[in-house]
N, C-alpha and C positions, 0 to 999 in steps of 0.2 A: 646744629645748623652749620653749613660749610660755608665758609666765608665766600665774598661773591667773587674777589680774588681768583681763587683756586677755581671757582665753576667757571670762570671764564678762561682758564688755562686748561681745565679739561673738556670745555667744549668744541673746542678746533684740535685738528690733528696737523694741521702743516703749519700754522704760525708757531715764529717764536717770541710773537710781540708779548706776547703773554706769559713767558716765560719765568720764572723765580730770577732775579737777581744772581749774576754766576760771583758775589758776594755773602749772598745770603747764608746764614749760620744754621746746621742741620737740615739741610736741603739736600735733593738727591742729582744726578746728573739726571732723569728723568725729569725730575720736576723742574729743571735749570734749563731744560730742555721741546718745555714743552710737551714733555713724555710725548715725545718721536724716539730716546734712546735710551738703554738703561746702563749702571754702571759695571764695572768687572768689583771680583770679589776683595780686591783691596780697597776700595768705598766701602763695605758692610765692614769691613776691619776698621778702618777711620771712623764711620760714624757710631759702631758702640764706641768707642772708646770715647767719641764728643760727645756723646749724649747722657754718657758717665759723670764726663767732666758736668756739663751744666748744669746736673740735675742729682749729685752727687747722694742727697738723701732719698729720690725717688728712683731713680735707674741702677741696677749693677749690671755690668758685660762679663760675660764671662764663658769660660771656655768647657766646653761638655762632652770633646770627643773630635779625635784625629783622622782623618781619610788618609783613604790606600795612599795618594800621594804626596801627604805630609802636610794637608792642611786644616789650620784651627777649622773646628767645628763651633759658630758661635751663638750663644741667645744671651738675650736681655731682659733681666728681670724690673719690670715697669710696675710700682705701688705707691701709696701714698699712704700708707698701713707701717712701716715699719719694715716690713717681712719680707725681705731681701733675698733673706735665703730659703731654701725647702724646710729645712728646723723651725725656722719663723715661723714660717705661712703653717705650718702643723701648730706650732702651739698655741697661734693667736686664732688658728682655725679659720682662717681668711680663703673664700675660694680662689683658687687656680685657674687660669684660661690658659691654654699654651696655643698660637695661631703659629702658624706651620706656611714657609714660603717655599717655592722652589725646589719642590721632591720631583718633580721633571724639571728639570730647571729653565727648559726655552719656554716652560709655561711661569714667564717670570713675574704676574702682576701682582701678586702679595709682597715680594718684596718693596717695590718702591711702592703700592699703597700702606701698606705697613707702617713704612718708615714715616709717610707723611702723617695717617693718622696718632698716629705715636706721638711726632712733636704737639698735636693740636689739640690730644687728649692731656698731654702733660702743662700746654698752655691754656686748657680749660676751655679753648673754643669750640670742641664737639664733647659729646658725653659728658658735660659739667659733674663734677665730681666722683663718678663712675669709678677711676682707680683710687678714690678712698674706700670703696668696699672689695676689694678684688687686688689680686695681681696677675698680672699678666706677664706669662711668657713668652716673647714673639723668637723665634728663629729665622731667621729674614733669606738664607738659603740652606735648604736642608742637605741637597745632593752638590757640594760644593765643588768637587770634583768637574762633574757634569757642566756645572753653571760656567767652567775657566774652560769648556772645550766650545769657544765662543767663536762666531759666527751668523753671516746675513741669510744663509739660506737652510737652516736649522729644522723652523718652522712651514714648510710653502704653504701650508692649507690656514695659516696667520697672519692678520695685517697689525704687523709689528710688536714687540720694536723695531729697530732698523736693522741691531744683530742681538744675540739671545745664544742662550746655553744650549745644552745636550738633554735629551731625555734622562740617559742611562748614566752609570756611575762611570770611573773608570776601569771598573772590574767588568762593567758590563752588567751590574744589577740593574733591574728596573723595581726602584725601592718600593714603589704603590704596589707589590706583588709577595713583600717581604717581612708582612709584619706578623707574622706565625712562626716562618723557618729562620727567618732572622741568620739570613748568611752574611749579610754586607756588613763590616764593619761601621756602618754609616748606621744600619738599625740597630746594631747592639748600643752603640751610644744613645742615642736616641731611648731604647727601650729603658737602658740606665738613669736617662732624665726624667722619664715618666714615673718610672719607680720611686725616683727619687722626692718627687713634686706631688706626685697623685693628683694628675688635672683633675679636677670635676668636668669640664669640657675640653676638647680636641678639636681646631679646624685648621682643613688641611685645604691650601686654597689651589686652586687648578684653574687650566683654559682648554674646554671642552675641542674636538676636535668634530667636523661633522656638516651639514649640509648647511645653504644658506636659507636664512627663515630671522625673523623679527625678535622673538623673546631674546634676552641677552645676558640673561644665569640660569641656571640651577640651585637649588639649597636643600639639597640632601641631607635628611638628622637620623639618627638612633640612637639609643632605640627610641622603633616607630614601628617597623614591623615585624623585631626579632626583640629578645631582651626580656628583663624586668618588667613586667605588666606595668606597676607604682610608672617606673622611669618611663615608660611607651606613651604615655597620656603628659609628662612633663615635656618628652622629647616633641611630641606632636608641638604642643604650646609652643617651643620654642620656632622651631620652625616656623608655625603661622606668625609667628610675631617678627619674626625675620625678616619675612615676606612680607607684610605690611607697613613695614618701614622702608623697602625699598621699594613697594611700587608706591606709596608716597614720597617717594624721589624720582619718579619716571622712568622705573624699571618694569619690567615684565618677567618676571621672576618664575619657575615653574617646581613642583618639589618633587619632579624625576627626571632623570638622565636625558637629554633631550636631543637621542641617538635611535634613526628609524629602527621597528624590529626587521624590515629589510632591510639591508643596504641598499642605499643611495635610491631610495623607493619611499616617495615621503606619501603617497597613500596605505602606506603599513605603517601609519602610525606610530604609537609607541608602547613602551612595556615597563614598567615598574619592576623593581626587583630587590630582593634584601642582598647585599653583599658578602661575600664569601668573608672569612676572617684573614686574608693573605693582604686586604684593603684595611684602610683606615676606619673605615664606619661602619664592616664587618666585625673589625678587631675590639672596639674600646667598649661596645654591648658586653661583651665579655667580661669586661671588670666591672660590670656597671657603671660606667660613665658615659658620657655623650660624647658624639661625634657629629661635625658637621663635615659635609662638602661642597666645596663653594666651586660652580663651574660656570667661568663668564666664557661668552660665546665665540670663536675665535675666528669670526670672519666682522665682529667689531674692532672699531679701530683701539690702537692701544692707548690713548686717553681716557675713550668712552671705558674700556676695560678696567683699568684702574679706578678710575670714578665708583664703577659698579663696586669691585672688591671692597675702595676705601669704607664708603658707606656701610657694605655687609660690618666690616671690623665695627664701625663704630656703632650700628645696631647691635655688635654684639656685646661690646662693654656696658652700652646701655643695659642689655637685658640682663648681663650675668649682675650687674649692681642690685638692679630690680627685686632679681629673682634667685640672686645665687645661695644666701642661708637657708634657701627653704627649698631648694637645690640640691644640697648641701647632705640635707636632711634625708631627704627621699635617698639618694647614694647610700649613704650608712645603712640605712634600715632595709635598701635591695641587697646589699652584704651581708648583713644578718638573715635574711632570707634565704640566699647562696650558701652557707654555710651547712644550714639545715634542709639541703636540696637530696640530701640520700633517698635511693629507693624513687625517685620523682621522675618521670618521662620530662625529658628533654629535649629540644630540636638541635639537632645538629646542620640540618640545613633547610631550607625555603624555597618554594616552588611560586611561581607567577599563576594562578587559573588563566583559564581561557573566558572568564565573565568579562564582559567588555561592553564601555559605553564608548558612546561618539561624543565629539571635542568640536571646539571651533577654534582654529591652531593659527595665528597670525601668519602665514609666510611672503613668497612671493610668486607670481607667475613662473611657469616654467614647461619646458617641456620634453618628455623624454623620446631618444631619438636614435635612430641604427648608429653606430662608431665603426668605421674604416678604421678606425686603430686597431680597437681591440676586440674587432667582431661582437660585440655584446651590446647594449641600451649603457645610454649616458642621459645625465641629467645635466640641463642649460637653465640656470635660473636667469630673470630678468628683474634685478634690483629694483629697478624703476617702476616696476609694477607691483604696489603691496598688493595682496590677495589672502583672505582666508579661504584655509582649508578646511573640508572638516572629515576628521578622520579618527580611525577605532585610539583608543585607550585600554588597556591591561592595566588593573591598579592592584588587583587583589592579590595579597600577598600572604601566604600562609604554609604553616611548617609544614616540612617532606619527611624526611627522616626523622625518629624520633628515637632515641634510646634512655633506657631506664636506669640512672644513676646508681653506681656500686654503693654497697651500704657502707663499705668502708671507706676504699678507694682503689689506688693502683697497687700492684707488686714489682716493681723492676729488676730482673735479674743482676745478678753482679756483673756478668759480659757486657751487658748496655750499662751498667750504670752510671759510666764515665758522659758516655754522649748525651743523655736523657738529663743527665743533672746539669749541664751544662745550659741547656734548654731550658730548664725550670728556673735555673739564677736569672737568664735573661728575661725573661717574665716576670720574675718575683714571686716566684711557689712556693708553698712551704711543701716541702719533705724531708724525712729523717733517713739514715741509714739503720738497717738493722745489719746489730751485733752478734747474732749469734745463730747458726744454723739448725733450721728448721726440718726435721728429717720429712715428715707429711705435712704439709699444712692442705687445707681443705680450702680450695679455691675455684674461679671462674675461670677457662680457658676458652681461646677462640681456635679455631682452624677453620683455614678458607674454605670452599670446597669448590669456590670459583677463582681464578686471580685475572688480572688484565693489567701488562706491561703499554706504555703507552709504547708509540712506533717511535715518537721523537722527543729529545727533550726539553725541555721549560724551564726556563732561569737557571739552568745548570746541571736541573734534575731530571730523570728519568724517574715519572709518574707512576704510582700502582692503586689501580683500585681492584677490589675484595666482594667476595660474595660467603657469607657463612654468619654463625652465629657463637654466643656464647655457652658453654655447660659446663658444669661441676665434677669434678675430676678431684686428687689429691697429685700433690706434686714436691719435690721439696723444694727449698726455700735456704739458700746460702746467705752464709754471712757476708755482710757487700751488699745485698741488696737496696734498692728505695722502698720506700713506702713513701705514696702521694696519698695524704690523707683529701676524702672527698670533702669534707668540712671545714672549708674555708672560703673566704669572699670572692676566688677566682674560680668557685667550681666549674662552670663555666668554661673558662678558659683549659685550665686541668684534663677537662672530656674532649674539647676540642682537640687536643695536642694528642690524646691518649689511645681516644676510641679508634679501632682501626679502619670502620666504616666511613669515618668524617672526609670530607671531600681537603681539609687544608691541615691535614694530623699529619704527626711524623711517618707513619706510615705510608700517607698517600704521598707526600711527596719524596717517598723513595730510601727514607734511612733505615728501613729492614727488609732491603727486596729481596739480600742471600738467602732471609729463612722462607722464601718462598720459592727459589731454584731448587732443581734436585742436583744433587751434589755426588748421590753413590746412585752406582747400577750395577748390574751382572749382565755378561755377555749374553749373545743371544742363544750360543748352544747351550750357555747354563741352564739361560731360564726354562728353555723345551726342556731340559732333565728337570729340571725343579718342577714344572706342567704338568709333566707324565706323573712324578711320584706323589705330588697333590690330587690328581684324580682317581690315583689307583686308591691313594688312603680315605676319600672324603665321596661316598655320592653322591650328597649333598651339591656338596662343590662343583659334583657333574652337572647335577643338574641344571644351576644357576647358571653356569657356563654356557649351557645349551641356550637356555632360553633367552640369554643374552645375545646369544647370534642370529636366534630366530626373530629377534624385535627388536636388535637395531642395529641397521643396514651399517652406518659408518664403520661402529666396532667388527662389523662383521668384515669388512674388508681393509681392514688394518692390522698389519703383524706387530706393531708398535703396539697398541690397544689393547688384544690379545694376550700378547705376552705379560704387558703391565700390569692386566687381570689378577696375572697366578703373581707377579712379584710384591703388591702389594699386601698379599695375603701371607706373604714367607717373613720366615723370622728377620734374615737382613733388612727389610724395608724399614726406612726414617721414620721414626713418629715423631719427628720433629718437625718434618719437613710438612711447610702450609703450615705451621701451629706460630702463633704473634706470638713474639716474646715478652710480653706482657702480660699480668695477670689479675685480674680481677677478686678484692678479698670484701667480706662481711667483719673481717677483723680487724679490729683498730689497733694497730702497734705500738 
């Protein structure tokens, strides 16, 4: 229970009669302030380090990872277990919570709820005894960089704080799109803690951006509709039990993204959807753990917002005390399952159906209306008028792609092997290198037989998606190589990285697009002599030629096409080129 203190500082947003004491010990300038303001990142420096001090056998601070611009990355390790450190918390087998502030950093309300649940969980006045079965990792800003490019008008589509962080890093990542490719320095650390800790749960807290309307979170879990079947029926539980505890606090809580599938068109409803792995509650299904997404609504004021968040924290220490050994349990046994996933159809990604029921959606009056701005329909909502809507819902969420797990696993030549292992440490893969070269080994090969370069690129990349399949070839097999064995608790994640079809694989975003350029060619008077001397030798080759011009118009009127014809069929032509540099084995190295 939140003490009546605190709900009557988070119930107004412009007094500061109500304010914490600007004496007050492990207090935040939000909460000092009435949460009208929040602090810059030397308060999260100040307060682990007090929170150390007064609480020196339940808190450690400590440091897990430097930004581009030279600053500590910090989290606090919160128990009443002992297990301070990640060797702890393994041996004594204590679960893991790691809650996550500040990965857009102007979406700042996890930090200062954080911070206050934290004192009040360690003072026993919410979640009573809850960190004696758990520890908790809080990270109070994750994109720190981001959070120090501070400023009032950061946010405009958010009432408040007064000034707030940057979305992006200062590299310019946008880390919620980073947890696959893992380019920011900001995720390799981050991936490093994870490894290091093995949450059993992940939340990553946010302030949704989007129309005005009454609900005032989100609580997004997986797995729920991707994952571990065992973990999709624990992660559901958790969820509803989330949500039960905050609308028994006077929320309106919803458990999808609560973003029209028009824009700015709130009779299009809404759409459920499993996220990609490049996101936090795409990614951690992967290892089999959970993920939540906590998204309060951002045209609530920033009191009410913190309010929301603090609560979600402390429903969730309640619940992982509850339910975390037997949590716990179901993780280990989905890894043991993952292990033994060879030869198994897998989804690599998720599709929305088009079944759709209707909803009765709290919003407001409104109405939409010609714009002299921007020649197009705008939306005028009228606060003062609540109004329900009732409009479609999309919930059904079910696998797209599906591929059928190597019996063995991966092959990685010795030219990638530098980049690809790289990747794999930041994740935590096991792979071995082989020693010795393999003159045939008998393997799966892909070639495209489609490719598609995006026009622009995304977070720094130049995207590629692939059309083609796998077959059985022999090929050799140099010393240097990896082998990603498929039989471990990340398979999972291993396919995701690997397959070349996966919409967030290294592939798609971009780390092998040379072997899908053509690189050699022969001029164009060559290849007419090379033309001529294939036709004269092959009538075959006349033939198909022919019937190729007779039935389809494009080729037929392209000398590019044409010629490409006779050059793919000469000996100069790449057989490398369109072929992944990866290979698919039945053999365990």
């Amino acid at each position: 229970m939140i003490r009546s203190a605190i709900l009557l500082a988070f119930a107004t947003s412009a007094s500061l009669a109500h304010a914490a004491p600007a004496t007050a010990p492990l207090t935040t300038v939000a909460e000092r302030s009435g949460f009208q303001s929040t602090g810059r990142y030397d308060e999260v420096i100040a307060l682990c380090s007090q929170f150390q001090k007064a609480y020196p056998k339940q808190v450690r601070c400590f440091e897990y990872g430097r930004t581009p611009e030279g600053r500590p990355m910090l989290a606090l390790a919160v128990t009443r277990t002992g297990a301070l450190t990640a060797e702890q918390a393994k041996k004594k087998g204590v679960p893991v919570m790691l809650i996550q502030g500040g990965i857009h950093a102007g979406e700042i309300d996890g930090k200062d709820a954080g911070f206050l649940a934290l004192r009040e969980a360690l003072e026993n006045k919410v979640a009573p005894g809850a960190l004696d079965k758990q520890v908790l990792l809080f990270v109070p800003v994750f994109n720190v960089d981001g959070h120090e490019r501070f400023g009032k008008n950061n946010r405009p589509n958010q009432r408040g704080p007064v000034e707030m962080g940057w979305r992006v890093t200062a590299q310019n990542y946008n880390l919620n799109r980073d947890y696959v490719k893992a380019d920011a320095p900001e995720m390799q650390a981050m991936l490093a803690l994870v490894n290091a800790w093995d949450p059993l749960a992940y939340v990553d807290l946010h302030v949704t951006d989007g129309a005005k309307f009454q609900p005032d979170v989100s609580i997004q879990v997986e797995p729920v509709h991707g994952g571990d079947e065992a973990l999709k029926v624990a992660g559901a539980a958790l969820q509803k039990n989330v949500m039960a505890d905050l609308k028994a606090q006077g929320s309106d809580p919803k458990p999808y993204y609560i973003s029209f599938d028009k824009e700015d068109d709130p009779m299009s409803g809404f759409v459920d959807s499993m996220s990609t792995p490049r996101f936090s509650t795409g990614y951690f299904p992967l290892r089999n753990r959970f993920a939540m997404l906590v998204e309060t609504h951002s045209w609530k004021d920033y009191p009410t917002r913190v309010r929301i968040t603090h609560n979600t924290i402390v429903s969730l220490l309640s619940q992982v005390a509850q339910h975390g050994q037997e949590w716990q349990k179901l993780a280990r046994e989905a890894d043991q399952r993952a292990v033994a996933i060879a030869g198994s159809e897998v989804p690599l990604s998720y599709r929305t159906t088009y079944n759709t029921k209707t909803i009765q959606f709290a919003g407001y009056a409104y109405t939409r209306e010609h714009s002299e701005i921007s020649g197009g329909l705008w939306t005028r909502y009228d606060e003062s008028k609540p109004q329900m809507w009732t409009v479609p819902l999309r919930d059904e969420v079910v696998p797209d792609l599906k591929v059928e797990a190597p019996l063995g696993g991966y092959i990685v030549p010795a030219a990638e092997a530098a980049l690809v292992a790289a990747k794999l440490k930041q994740h935590g893969i096991e792979f071995k290198v082989i020693n010795a070269d393999q003159m045939s080994a008998e393997v799966e090969t892909f070639r495209a037989t489609k490719t598609k370069f995006s026009a622009q690129p995304f977070e720094g990349h130049q995207s590629l998606a692939v059309e083609g399949d796998w077959g059985r070839e022999r090929r050799p097999v140099a010393k240097g190589a990896l082998f990603v064995p498929i039989a471990q608790p990340k398979a999972r994640l291993v396919m995701t990285l690997l397959e070349p079809r996966g919409g967030d694989g290294l592939l798609a975003w971009g780390e092998f697009n040379n072997f899908f350029e053509r690189k050699e060619y022969m001029e164009d008077y060559v290849a007419e002599e090379v033309a001529r001397d294939q036709l004269d030798a092959d009538p075959a080759l006349r033939a198909e030629f022919q019937k190729k011009l007779d039935s389809d118009a494009d080729f037929n009127k392209s000398p590019q096409k044409r010629l490409e014809f006779f050059a793919k069929r000469h000996a100069s032509w790449d057989e490398r080129f369109n072929l992944y540099p990866v290979m698919r084995t039945a053999q365990k190295y």
